[in-house]
N, C-alpha and C positions, 0 to 999 in steps of 0.2 A: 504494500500500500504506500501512497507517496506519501510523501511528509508535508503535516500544514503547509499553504502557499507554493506548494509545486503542482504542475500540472499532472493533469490526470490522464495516463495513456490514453484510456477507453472514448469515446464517442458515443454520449446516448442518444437515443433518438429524441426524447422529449425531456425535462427537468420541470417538475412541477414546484411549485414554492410556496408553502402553508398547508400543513396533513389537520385540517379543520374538513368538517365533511363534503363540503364542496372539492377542494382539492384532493382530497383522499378518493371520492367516487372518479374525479376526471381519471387520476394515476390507476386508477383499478381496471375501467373503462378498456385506457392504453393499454395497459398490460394483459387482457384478456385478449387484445386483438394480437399480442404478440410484439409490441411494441419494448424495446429495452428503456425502460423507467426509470427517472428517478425523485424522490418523491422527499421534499427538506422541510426539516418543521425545526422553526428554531429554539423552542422551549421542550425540555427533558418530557417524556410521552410515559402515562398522562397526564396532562395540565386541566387547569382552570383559569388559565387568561385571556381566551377569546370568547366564540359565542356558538361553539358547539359540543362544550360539557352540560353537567347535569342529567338528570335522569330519565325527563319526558321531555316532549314534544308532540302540542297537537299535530296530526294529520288529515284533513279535508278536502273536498271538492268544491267546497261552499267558499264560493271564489264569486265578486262581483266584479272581475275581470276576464272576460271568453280565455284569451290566451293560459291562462293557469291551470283554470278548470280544465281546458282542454290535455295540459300538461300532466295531468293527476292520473288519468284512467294509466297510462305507459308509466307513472310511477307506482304506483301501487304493486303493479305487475313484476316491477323491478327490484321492488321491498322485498316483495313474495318470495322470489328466486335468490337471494342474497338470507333470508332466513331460511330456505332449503341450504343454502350453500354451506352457511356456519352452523345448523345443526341446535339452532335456538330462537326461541322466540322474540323477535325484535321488533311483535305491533299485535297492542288491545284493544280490538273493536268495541268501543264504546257509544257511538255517536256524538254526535255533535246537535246544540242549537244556538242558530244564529237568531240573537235578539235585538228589536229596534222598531222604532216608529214604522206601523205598518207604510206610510204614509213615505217614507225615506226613499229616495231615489235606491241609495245603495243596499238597501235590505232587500227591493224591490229585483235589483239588476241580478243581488243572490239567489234570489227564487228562481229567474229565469234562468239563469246558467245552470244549476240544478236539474232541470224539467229540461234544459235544452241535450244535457248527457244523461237524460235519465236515469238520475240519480236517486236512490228510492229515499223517501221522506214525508214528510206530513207536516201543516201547515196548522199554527196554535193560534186560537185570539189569547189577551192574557187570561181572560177566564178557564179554558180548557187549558192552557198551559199551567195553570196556579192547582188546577184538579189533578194535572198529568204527575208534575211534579210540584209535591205543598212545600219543599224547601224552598222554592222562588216564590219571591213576592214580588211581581210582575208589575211595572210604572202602569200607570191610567190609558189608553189607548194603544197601548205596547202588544207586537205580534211577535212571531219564531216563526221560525222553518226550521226543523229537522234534515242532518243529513246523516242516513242510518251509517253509513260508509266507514264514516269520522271514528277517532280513536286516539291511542296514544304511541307514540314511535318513544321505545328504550333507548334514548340517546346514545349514553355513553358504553350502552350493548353495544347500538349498530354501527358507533364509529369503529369501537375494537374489531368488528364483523369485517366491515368495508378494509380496515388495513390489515386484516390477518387474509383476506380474499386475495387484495394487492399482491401481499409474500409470496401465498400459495402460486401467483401466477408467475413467480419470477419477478417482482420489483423489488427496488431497494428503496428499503425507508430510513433513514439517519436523520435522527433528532436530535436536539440540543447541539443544531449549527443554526447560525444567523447568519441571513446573506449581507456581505458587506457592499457588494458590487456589481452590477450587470454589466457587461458591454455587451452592444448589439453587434449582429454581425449576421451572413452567413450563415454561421459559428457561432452560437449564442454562448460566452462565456459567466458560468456565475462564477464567484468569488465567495466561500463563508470564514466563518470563522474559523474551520477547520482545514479548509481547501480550496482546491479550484475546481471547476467541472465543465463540461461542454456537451452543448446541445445543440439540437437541427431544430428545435425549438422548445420555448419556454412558457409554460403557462402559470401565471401571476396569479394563486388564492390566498392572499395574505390578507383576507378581512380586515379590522382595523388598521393594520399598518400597510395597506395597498397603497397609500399614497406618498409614504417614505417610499417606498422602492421604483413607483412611477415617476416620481417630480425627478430625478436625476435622467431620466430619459424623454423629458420633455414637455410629462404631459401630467394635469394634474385634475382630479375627476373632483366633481361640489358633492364628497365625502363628508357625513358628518356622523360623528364617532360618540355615543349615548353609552352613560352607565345606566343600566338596569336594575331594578332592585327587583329579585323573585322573592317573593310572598309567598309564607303559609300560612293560612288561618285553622286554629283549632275548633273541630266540632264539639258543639257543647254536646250533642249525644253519637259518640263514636260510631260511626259507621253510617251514618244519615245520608252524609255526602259522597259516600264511597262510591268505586267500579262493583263490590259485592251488591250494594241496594241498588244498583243499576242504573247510579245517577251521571247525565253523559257529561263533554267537554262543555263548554260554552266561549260564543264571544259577541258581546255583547256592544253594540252599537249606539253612540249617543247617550251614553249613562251616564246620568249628572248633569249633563248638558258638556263633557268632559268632550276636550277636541282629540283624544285618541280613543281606540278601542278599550276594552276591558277584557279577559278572558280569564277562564279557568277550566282544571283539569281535575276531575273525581279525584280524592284521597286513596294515595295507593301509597308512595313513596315513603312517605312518612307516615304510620298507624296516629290516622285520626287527627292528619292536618290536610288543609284541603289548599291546592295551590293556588291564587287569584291574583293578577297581577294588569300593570296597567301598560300599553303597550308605547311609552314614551320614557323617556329617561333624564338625565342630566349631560351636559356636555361636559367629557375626562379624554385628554390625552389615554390613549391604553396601555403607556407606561407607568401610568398614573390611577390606574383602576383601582386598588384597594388602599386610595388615602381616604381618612375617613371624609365623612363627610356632614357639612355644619345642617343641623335642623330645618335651617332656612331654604335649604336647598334638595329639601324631599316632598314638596308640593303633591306628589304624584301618590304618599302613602296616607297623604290623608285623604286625597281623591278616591284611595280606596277601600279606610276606614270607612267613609261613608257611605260608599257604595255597598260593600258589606253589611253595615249596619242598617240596610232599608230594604237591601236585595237577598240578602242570603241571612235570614235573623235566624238560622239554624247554627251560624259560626258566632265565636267570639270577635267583635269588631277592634282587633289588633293583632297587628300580626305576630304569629310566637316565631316565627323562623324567617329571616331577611337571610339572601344569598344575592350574587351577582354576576352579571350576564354582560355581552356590550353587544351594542346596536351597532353596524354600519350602515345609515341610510342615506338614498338618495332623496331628491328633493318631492322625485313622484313617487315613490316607492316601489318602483318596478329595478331588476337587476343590471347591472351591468354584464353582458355576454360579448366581445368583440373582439377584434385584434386591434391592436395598437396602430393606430392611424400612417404612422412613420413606416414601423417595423414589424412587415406582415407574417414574420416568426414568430413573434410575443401576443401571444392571448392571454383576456382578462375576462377572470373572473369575480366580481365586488359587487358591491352595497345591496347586498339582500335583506337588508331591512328588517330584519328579526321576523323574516317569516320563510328563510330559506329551505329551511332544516328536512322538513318534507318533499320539497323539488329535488335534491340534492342530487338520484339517481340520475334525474334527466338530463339536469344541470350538468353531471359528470358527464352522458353522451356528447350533448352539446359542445363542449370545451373542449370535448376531444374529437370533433370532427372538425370541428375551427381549428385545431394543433394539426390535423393531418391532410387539410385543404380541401374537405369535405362538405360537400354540400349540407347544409345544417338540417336535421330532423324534426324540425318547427322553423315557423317564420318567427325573425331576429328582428324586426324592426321597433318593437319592444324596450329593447335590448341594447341599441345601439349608441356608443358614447358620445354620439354627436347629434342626438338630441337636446345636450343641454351644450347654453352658450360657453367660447373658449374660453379657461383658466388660467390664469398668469400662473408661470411656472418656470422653473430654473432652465436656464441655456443649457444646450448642449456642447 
């Protein structure tokens, strides 16, 4: 093996950078078709410093955007086959209910995307929803739709699933290197801490820190990087809110009058805490994620004390359990999928917006048919980084 800072004989075909689950599904992806991988995560594996630890993640169809919805039937499929593959269960059919002014465009657009992939599900006023399930207590003119589908993805199962699939195929995963350097080229050479390496192309999943390793090559995406605080609220009678009493995910729309989502996920993780969290955060550097942080600037737990304490009176209205997550968002909240405007070796993948986590498998085909110059398996326009105006950004 060479030593730090000398070149590396070999030649891969691709170098992926960030084993978060997007990057980890693209390098699997590669590696299944046979491609020689390489796949760099710069903190010791497993971590909790970006935004694909922890233990759940909803998954749904209940999308008030076609293109997702659309996206979901081919992931599912691709969950499916990756929980054959490792031999463990890495997704709990729970359902989901999307709540909100029946009256809301975007509750509206969810119902039709639903019924447009026949999605199976059923439709609540808050009356029959308040019968369906007596743990909600449902706002005054408030509807749901059900998506039976919906459930919970075991995280930090299916990332270890997704990179032990990678190994099995022949890739190489080396953590606890940080890349210090790209050059473009041909030749795509990285630099880390530990080495050099070279690629016929490079694909970019460094979620929050995707824009340190972009601004030196040119380009700089309107990234904006949220701490998240996950929430547990304790049931005052254990098991009310659980996946055993058969209570589904939820995400709930307009609650409060609050300008983000709200959602949560049945009591499984923790005996007898139920997870409900808001889907907005604070603005932190991600080197900077576990400083504390002053009272003044958790707006978002009291937005969900009280939402708790109006909508779910079956929890205690505080939370017993804060953990932490980060957001890459963009400004619409749709993903960055593209190659690098310059240099059409370097694809990017960024700002999924804290709702990647379920795309992830498609997301991986995606990025690896844009690494290997392939016509992409959905339309990208979506997706593309030049929907948002140019960024000032360092010279090359």
């Amino acid at each position: 093996m060479a030593a730090a800072g000398e070149p590396h004989s070999s030649l891969h075909d691709t170098i992926v950078v960030g084993a978060g689950i997007q990057g980890s599904f693209t390098a699997y992806h590669l590696a299944k078709r046979g491609r020689a991988t390489l796949l760099l995560e710069q903190f010791p594996l497993p971590h909790s410093r970006g935004s694909s630890h922890g233990q759940s993640r909803i998954i749904r169809s209940a999308y008030p955007q076609p293109h997702y919805a659309q996206m979901m039937a081919e992931s599912y499929r691709l969950w499916e086959r990756l929980e054959a593959e490792a031999g463990t269960q890495l997704y709990r059919q729970t359902g989901l209910l999307v709540l909100g002014p029946g009256t809301d465009p975007e509750f509206q657009q969810c119902c039709r995307t639903l019924a447009q992939h026949r999605v199976p599900g059923q439709l609540f006023t808050a009356e029959s929803l308040q019968r369906r399930f007596p743990g909600i207590r449902p706002y005054c003119g408030e509807a749901a739709v059900s998506d039976h589908t919906a459930g919970i993805l075991y995280a930090d199962r299916a990332l270890r699933a997704v990179q032990d699939g990678f190994r099995r195929c022949g890739g190489d995963l080396r953590d606890g290197e940080k890349v210090t350097d790209i050059t473009p080229g041909v030749v795509v050479t990285v630099t880390t801490s530990r080495g050099v390496y070279r690629a016929k192309t490079l694909v970019i999943t460094a979620g929050p820190w995707a824009n340190k390793l972009l601004a030196p090559l040119g380009l700089r995406l309107p990234l904006q990087t949220l701490r998240i605080n996950v929430c547990y609220w304790k049931e005052k009678v254990p098991g009310a809110y659980g996946v055993s009493a058969h209570f589904p995910c939820f995400l709930a729309m307009r609650a409060n009058q609050a300008p983000h989502h709200i959602y949560g996920l049945p009591s499984s993780e923790y005996p007898g805490l139920m997870k409900v969290c808001y889907h907005s955060g604070t603005l932190a550097d991600p080197e900077e994620r576990d400083r504390p942080a002053e009272a003044a600037a958790l707006p978002d737990i009291q937005i969900l004390c009280d939402f708790v304490s109006e909508y779910l009176p079956g929890l205690v209205p505080e939370p017993a359990v804060v953990e932490r997550c980060m957001y890459t968002n963009t400004p619409d909240g749709d993903f960055v999928l593209d190659r690098h405007p310059t240099f059409s070796n370097i694809v990017i993948g960024a700002g999924f917006s804290g709702h990647g986590f379920k795309l992830a498998p498609v997301v991986g085909k995606l990025l690896c048919e844009l690494s290997l110059g392939e016509a992409p398996s959905y339309a990208l326009e979506p997706f593309r980084s030049c929907r948002f105006p140019a960024q000032p950004h360092s010279a090359l």
